[in-house]
N, C-alpha and C positions, 0 to 999 in steps of 0.2 A: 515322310520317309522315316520307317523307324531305324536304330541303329541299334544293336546290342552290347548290352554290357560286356560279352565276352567278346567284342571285337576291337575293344577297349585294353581289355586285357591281357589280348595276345599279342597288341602291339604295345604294350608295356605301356598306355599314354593317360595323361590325367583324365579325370572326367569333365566333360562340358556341362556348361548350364542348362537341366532340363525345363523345357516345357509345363506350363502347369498342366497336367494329363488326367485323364480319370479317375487313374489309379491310385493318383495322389489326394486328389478329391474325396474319394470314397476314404482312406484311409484318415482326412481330414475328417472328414464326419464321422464315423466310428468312434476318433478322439472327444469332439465334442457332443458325442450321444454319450459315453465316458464322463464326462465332464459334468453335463451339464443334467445327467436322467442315470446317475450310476451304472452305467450301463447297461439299462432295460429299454428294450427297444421297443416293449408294447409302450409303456409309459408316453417315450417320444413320438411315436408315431399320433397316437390321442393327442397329445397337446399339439403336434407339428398338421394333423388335420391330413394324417395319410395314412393308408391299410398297411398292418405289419408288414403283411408278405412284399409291399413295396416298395420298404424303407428297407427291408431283409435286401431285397435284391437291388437297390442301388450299392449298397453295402459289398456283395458277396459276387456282384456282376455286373462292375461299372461299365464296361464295354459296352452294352447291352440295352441295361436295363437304364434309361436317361431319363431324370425329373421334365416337366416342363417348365415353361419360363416359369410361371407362377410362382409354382415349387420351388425351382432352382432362388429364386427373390425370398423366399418365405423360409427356405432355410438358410439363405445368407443372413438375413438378419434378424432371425432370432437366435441362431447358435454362433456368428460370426464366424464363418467359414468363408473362406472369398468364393467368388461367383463360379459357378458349374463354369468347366471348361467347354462342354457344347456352346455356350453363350460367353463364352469369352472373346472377344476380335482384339484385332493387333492395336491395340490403344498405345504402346509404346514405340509404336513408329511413328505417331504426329505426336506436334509439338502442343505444350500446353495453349497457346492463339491460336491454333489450329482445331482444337477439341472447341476451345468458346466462341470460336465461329460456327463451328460443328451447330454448338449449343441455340446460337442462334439463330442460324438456320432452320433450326426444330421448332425452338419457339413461334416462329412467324410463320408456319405451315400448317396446314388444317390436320387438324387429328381429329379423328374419323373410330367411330364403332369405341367397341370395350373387349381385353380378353383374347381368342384367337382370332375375334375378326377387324381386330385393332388395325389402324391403316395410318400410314402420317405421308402427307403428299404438299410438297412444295416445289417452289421453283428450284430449277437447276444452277445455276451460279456455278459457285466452285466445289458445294456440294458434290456431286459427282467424282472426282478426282480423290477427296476423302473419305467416302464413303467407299472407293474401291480402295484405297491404302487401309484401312480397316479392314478388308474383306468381308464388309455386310453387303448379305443377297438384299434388290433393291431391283424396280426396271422405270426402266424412260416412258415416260408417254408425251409426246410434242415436247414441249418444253418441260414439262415437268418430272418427279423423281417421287415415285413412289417404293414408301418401304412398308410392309405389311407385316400382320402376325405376330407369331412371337418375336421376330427381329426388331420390329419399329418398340414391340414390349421393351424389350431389354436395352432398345436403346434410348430412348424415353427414359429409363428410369434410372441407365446410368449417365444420364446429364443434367439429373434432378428433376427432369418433367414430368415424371411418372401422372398420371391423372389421381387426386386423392392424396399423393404421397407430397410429405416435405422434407427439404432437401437437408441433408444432416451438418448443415453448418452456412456460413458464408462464402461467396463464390471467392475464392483463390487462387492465382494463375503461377505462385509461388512452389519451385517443388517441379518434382515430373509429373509427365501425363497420368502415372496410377494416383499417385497422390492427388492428384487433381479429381480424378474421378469419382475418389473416395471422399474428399472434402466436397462434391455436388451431390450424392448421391448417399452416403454412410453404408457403399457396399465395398468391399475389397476387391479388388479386382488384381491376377497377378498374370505375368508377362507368357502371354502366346507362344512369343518365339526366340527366347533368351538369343538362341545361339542360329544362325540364319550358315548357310549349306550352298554351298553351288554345287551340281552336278551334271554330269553330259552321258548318252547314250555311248558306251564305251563299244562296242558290236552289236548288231542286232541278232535275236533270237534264231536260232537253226534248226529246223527237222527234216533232213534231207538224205537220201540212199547217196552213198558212196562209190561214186565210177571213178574210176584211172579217166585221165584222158591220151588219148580218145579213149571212147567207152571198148571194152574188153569183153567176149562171153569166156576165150578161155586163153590161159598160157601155152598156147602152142605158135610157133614161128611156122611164118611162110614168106619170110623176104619180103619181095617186091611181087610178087603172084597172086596177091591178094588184091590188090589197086589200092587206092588209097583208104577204103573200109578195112585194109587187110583180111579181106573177106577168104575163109577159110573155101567155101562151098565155089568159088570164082577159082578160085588157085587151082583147085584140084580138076581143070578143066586143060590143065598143062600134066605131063607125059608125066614128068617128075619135077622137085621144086631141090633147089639146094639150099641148105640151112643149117646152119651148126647146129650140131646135138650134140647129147650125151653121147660115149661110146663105149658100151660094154657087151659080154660075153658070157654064155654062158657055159657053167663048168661041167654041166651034164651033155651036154647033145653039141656043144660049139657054135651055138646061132649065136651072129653077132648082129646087133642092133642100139637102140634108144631103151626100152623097155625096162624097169627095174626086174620087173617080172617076162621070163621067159615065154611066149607066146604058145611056143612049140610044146614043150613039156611043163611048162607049171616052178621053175625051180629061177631062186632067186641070182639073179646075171652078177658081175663081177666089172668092174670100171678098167677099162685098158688105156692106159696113159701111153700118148704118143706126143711128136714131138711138133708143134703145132706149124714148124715151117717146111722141115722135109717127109715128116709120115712117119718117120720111124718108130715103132715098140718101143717103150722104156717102161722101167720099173716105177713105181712110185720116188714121185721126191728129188729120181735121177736129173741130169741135166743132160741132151742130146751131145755126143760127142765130137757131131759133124757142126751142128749151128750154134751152141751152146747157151740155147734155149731150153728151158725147164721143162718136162712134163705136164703135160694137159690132160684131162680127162674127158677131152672132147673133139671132136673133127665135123669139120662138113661132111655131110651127106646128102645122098637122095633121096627122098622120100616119094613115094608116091601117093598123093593127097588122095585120088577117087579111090585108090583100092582100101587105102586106111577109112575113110567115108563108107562106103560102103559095108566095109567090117563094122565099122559101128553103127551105123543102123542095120544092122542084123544083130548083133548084140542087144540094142536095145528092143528089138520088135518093133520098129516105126515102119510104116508104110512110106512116110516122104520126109527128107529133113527141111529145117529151115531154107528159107533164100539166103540167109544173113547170118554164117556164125563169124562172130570176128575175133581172131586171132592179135598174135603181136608179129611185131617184123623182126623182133631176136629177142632170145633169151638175157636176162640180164645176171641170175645166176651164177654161180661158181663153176657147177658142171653142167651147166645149160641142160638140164633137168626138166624137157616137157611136160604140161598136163594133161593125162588121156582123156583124148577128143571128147569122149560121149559126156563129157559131165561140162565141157563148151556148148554141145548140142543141146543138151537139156536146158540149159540157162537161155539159152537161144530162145526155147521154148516160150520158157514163162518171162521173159524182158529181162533177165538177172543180169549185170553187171558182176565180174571177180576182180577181186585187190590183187595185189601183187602177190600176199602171199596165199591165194586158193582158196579166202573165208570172202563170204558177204558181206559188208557193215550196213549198216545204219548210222547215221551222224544224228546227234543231237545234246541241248545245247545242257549242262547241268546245273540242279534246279534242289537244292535239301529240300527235305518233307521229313514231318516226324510224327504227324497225324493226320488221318481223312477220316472222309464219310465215307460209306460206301455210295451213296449217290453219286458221289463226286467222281467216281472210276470207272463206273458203267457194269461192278461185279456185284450180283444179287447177294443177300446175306445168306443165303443157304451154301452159296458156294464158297465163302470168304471161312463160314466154319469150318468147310471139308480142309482148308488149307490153313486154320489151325487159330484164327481169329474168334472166340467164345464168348468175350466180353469185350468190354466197350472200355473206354478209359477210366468209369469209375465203377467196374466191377461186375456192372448189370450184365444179364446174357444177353447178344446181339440177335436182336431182333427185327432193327427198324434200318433203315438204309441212311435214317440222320443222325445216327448216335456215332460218336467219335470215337475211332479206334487209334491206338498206339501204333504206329509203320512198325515190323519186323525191321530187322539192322538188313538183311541180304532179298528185300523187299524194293521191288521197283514201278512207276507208275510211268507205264512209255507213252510218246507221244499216239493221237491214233494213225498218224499217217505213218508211223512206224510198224502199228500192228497191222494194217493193210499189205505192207510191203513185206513183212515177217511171214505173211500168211503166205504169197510165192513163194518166198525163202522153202517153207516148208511144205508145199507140194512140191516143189523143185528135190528136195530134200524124197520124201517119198517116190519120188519117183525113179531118182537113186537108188536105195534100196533097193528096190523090187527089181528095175528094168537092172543096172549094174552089177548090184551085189548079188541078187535073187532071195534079199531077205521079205519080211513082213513091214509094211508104211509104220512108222511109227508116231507122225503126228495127225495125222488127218485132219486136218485143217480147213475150215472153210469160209471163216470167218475169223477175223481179230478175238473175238471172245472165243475162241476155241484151244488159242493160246495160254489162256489166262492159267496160271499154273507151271506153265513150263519153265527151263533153265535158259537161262541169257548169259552171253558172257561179257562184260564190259572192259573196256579200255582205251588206256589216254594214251595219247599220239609217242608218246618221249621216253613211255615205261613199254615193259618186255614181258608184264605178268598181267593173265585177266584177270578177271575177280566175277564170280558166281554171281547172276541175283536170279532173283526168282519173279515171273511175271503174276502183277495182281490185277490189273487193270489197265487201263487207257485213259489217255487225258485228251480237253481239245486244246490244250497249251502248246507249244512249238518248244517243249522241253522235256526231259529226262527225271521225273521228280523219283530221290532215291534218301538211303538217311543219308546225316551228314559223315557217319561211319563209313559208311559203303563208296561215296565218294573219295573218301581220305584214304580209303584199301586202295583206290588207281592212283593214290599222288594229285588231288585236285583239292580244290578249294572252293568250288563252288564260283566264281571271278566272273563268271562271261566265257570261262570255256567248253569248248566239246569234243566228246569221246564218243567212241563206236561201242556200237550195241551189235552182237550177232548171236544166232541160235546156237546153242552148243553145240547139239549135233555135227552143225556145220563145223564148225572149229575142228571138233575133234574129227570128222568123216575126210576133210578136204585141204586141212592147213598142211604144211610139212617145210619144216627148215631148209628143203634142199630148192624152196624157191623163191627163198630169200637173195637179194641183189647184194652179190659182190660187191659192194661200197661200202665209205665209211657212212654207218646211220641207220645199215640195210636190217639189222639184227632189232633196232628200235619198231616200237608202232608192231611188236609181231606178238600171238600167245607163246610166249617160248615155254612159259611157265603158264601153269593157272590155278589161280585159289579159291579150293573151294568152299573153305571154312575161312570167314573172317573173325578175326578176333580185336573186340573192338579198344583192348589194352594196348595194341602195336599198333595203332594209329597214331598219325602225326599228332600233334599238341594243340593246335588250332582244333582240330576236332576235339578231341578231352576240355578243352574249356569250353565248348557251349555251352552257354546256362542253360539250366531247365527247370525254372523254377514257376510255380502257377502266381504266382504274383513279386512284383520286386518291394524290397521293405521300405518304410518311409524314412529313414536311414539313406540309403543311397538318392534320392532325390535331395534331400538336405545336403547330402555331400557331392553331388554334382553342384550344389552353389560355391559349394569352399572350392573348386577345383581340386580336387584329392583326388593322387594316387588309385587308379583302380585297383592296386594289388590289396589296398589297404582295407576293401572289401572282400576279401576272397574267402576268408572264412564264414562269411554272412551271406553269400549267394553262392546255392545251389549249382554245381556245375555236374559234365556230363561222366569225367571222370571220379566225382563223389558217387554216382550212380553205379562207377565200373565197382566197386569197394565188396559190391555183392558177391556172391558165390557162383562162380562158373563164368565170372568177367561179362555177364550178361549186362546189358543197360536198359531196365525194366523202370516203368514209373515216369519217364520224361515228362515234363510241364510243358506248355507256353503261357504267354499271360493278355495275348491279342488271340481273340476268336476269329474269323472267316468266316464269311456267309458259303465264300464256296472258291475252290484255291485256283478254278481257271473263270473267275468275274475279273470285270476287268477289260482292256486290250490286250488282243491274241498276238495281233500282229502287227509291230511297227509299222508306222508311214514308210521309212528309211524303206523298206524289202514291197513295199506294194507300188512306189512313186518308181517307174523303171531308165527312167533315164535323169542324167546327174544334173542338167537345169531343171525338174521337177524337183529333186531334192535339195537342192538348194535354193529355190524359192520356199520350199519346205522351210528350211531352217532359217533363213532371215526372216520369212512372215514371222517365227515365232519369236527370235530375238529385238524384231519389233515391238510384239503385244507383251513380253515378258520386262516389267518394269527394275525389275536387276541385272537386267542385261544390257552392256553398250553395244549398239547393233555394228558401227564403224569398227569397232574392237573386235566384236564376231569376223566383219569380212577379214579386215589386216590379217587374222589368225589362218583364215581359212585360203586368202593367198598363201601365207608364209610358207604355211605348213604343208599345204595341198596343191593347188595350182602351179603356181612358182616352178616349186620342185618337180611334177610332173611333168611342165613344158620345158625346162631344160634337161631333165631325165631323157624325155624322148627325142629333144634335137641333140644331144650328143649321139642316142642310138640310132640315129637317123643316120650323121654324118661316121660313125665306123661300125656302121651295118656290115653282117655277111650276107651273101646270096646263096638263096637254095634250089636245087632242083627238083621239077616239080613231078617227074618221073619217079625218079629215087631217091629221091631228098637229100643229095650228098651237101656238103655245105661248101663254103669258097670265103675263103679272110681277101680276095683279089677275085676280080671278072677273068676267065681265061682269055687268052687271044682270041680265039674261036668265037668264045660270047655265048657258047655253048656247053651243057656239063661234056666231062670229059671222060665221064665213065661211061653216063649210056648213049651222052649226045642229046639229053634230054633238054627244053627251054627252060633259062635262067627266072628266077624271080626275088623282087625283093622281101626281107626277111621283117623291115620294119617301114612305115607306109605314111606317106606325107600327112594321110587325114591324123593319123594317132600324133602327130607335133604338132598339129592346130587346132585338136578339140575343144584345147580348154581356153582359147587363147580370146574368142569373143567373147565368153562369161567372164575369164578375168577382166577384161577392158571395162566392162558394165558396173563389175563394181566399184572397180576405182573411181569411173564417175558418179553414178548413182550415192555412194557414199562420205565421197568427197576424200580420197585416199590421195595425200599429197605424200612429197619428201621423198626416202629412199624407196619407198616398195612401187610408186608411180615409176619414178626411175629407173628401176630395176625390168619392170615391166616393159617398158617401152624402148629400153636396151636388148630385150628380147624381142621384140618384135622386129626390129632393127634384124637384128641373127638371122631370123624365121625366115625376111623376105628376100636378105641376100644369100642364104642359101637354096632357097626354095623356089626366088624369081617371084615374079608377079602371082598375084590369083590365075587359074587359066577356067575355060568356060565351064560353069556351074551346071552339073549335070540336070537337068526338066524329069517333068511329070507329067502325064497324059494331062491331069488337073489344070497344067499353067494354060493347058490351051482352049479351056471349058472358058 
């Protein structure tokens, strides 16, 4: 897990003890190629028994370029550099009688071959348990333990067995396990893993279109005429449907309707405020004189769904509509402000789901990037120039699809199940135009990469303004890769959160404030605002300290042993706001100091989102807090009652026992059963609103654990005080529903 300095630095906290790492490695050898060859590196390479260019590039690209054991041995002890961190194992987590049992374990096993077909095979004992506290690769065969290669090399040598080699002192159990290694061996060896981490999957990753539920094609109200789909194209099979709307007028001709726009003549209508209990006309703002109720700018009306149907499919030129466009059952709205049918029909069309406020999203989960390949995105280099990428991050002209480019700041890499979905988005979008508006398609789209290029507009659920980016590619991640500028313009941080992604177009064609929900919160989560120029000096501070440096100095590893102050490095590491210092607040030049083979290697997709039901997942995560040797598995369950279960199955037996009931007609709701037993509005049958199975889902998996784990004291207790609850509210079990199966 790496962690950065500037994450360090934004939370103001000392530095921890690094790791001995490549970086430092190399930077060791450079000093002692310095030291010991004045710093001529042909010189060293000749006497070290290795080609310039390969001493040049352990040097210049430790990531990368890695000695072999051999090597790694031959320049530990001729320049006294402690051992290549590839061949370093966690020697400081066993004890020194743990290493010289180790030792003689080795001794009394057959060593086999020379070089990389070196082999050491002995019995199993307690070998194995410290062999895996080491993390040396190693496999079983019957009883035995075979370790090969260069592993069984390096480990041979640092417990003085090397074959040839002798040991640089006598044996000493005095001291720690490095000391010890270095008093068997006379090589240095420094700690793995100074500083040890716990961490847990905080959410799993998200790439997912964004539906209201139920799913929605357009904001238009049909009550109860729709049945339970709210189905627009059902409704319209009744005379007329009543349903609050807008109520306004127009100033040229007097037709009074819904319509911002006059149907009749073309001229924009005017809102008639009446009084929402007797009907009466008022002015704006007035309050009715007779009920002394305020001013509305809406009334029920009648609509009539087939002739409004009908008009629009002749508007759009279709020959047949959908079976299925779904509506809502009311506006939620200020002035209950419809959205005109044909752009519900059209979504119809292509499967589109609309938000509350008339844009499409996309969800997905955010993901910084400040370099790719272009392999890595799925966009050719010819087209990556058209869109203003020339060079590669050291200069060269882009040529090759593996050469590393710098991210633009308003540059986005979507997931592809997003540009799949975008690509509806946008014949849906075209088909607008043309059929609606009567303009020309503007994206023509037929594929994901036909996007590549176009304007996106992003945003986090809590802010009010998007933020521009511009599509470059596709990823097969289940994320959003964007810079960490572009992030920071929505108010994010990169955490484990997600924001919506939608095509401009759409924003600006279909969003409008007047279908924003009257509530508090309704004005959030909307473009009220959109930015189209980010400026990456007015970002939060978190972003301005990234570092961006192509290597860190051997200075800050030295002072991650003092524990010092991260601040107290700020002048000596590169951050993103030293970058901003340039002319025109651009952030050109960005480092990293870890290369990538390639930025979606790796797992795509959590177990947690493929395991679909919650005893898969939680067999999931106990098998692993069993195999994971710093983890207490008992500890795991306790937590995962407290936190989860517990709480769940008294959550739902209180909403169990002051449930409302609803009906299932027209969903009215009831805090009490009528007399009747029946709704009281349309006489429709009652149902309950929360359901005996959702109080006892969790209630056998909890019990399993508490035995299987051996969970005494309060949370047994607790548990079995609830089950107690469960049965005298809930009565006995009653007969267990069958499956054709039970009787195979």
């Amino acid at each position: 897990m790496l962690i950065s300095y500037g994450d360090f630095l934004y939370n103001n906290k000392e530095l921890l003890p690094s790791g001995y790492v490549e970086e430092w490695w190399a930077q060791d050898l450079k000093e002692a190629i310095g030291r010991e060859f004045g710093g001529d590196l042909r010189e060293a390479a000749g006497t070290l028994g290795l080609q310039l260019e390969e001493l040049k590039a352990m040097i210049e690209q430790p990531i990368t370029a890695r000695p072999s054991a051999e090597v790694a041995l031959r320049l530990s002890r001729h320049l006294g550099i402690p051992l290549h961190p590839r061949f370093t194992y966690f020697w400081e987590l066993l004890e020194p009688k743990e290493i010289l049992a180790l030792r003689d374990w080795a001794s009394s096993s057959s060593i086999m071959g020379a070089g990389a077909s070196l082999a050491v095979r002995g019995e199993m004992r307690n070998a194995k348990e410290l062999l895996e506290r080491l993390c040396l690769p190693h496999r079983v065969e019957g009883t035995s333990i075979i370790v090969e290669g260069e592993d069984a090399l390096i480990l041979l040598a640092c417990l003085g067995l090397e074959p040839g080699a002798k040991a640089a002192g006598p044996v000493r159990s005095q001291g720690g396990p490095l000391e010890l290694i270095k008093s068997l061996s006379g090589i240095e060896v420094r700690p793995k893993a100074p500083t040890i981490l716990g961490a847990r999957m905080g959410r799993p990753e998200k790439a997912k279109e964004r539906e209201m539920r139920p799913r929605v094609h357009s904001l238009f109200p049909v009550g109860l005429a729709g049945g339970p789909q709210r189905n627009i194209v059902e409704a319209a099979r009744e005379a007329a449907v009543e349903v609050e709307l807008a109520s306004r007028r127009c100033p040229a001709c007097g037709l009074e309707g819904f319509w911002p726009i006059c149907p009749s003549c073309g001229q924009r209508t005017e809102p008639i405020f009446t009084c929402p209990k007797c009907g009466r006309e008022l002015a704006e703002g007035v309050s009715c004189p007779s009920c002394g109720l305020r001013a509305v700018p809406f009334r029920r009306q009648l609509v009539r769904l087939k002739e409004l149907l009908e008009q629009a499919k002749s508007r759009l030129r279709l020959g047949k509509l959908p079976d299925v466009v779904k509506g809502v059952r009311g506006l939620i709205n200020e002035e209950k402000v419809p959205e005109p049918v044909e752009k519900g029909i059209l979504r119809a069309l292509f499967g589109l789901s609309v938000f509350r406020d008339g844009t499409i999203r996309f969800d997905a989960t955010n993901a910084p990037l400040t370099h790719f390949k272009p392999s890595e995105i799925g966009t050719p280099v010819e087209r990556l120039r058209e869109l203003g990428y020339e060079v590669d991050v050291d200069g060269r002209p882009l040529e090759d699809p593996e050469q590393v480019c710098e991210l633009k700041i308003q540059d986005v890499v979507l997931p592809r199940a997003a540009g799949e979905y975008l690509v509806r988005v946008a014949k849906f979008i075209d088909e607008l135009l043309t059929r609606f508006y009567g303009l020309k398609p503007y994206y023509k789209a037929e594929r994901p990469e036909d996007l590549v290029g176009h304007l996106v507009i992003g945003l986090a659920p809590h802010t009010s303004v998007g933020v521009v980016g511009r599509i470059i590619g596709f990823t097969d991640a289940s994320v959003c890769y964007a810079h960490p500028v572009w992030h920071s313009a929505k108010r994010r941080d990169c955490d484990g959160d997600e924001d919506s992604i939608s095509l401009a177009l759409d924003v600006l064609l279909n969003f409008s404030r007047a279908y924003l929900p009257a509530r508090p919160g309704g004005m959030m989560d909307a473009p009220l605002f959109i930015m189209p120029i980010v400026n990456p000096r007015e970002v939060q501070r978190q972003a301005q300290e990234v570092d961006i440096p192509w290597s860190y100095p051997r200075a800050f590893y030295e002072l991650t042993w003092e524990g010092a102050p991260a601040r107290e490095l700020e002048g000596r590491m590169r951050l993103l706001k030293d970058a901003l210092a340039g002319e025109g607040g651009s952030c050109p030049g960005l480092g990293f100091t870890i290369p990538t083979s390639h930025i979606c290697s790796g797992v795509l997709e959590t177990a947690y989102k493929r395991l679909k039901t919650m005893r898969e997942k939680l067999a999931g995560q106990m098998g692993l807090a069993e195999m994971i040797r710093a983890v207490d598995a008992r500890e795991v369950a306790s937590r995962v009652l407290t936190t989860h279960f517990l709480r769940d199955i008294i959550g739902n037996l209180r909403a169990f026992a002051t449930q409302a009931l609803r009906c299932k007609k027209c969903n009215k709701r009831f805090r009490r059963i009528p007399l009747s037993g029946r709704c009281d509005a349309c006489g429709g049958e009652l149902a309950l609103t929360v359901h005996k199975g959702s109080v006892e889902k969790y209630l056998a998996i909890a019990e399993r654990l508490v035995e299987r784990y051996g969970i005494e004291g309060y949370l047994a207790q607790r548990l079995e005080l609830i089950k107690k609850e469960i049965k005298a509210l809930l009565g006995g079990r009653g007969p267990r529903q069958v499956s054709l199966s039970d009787f195979m």
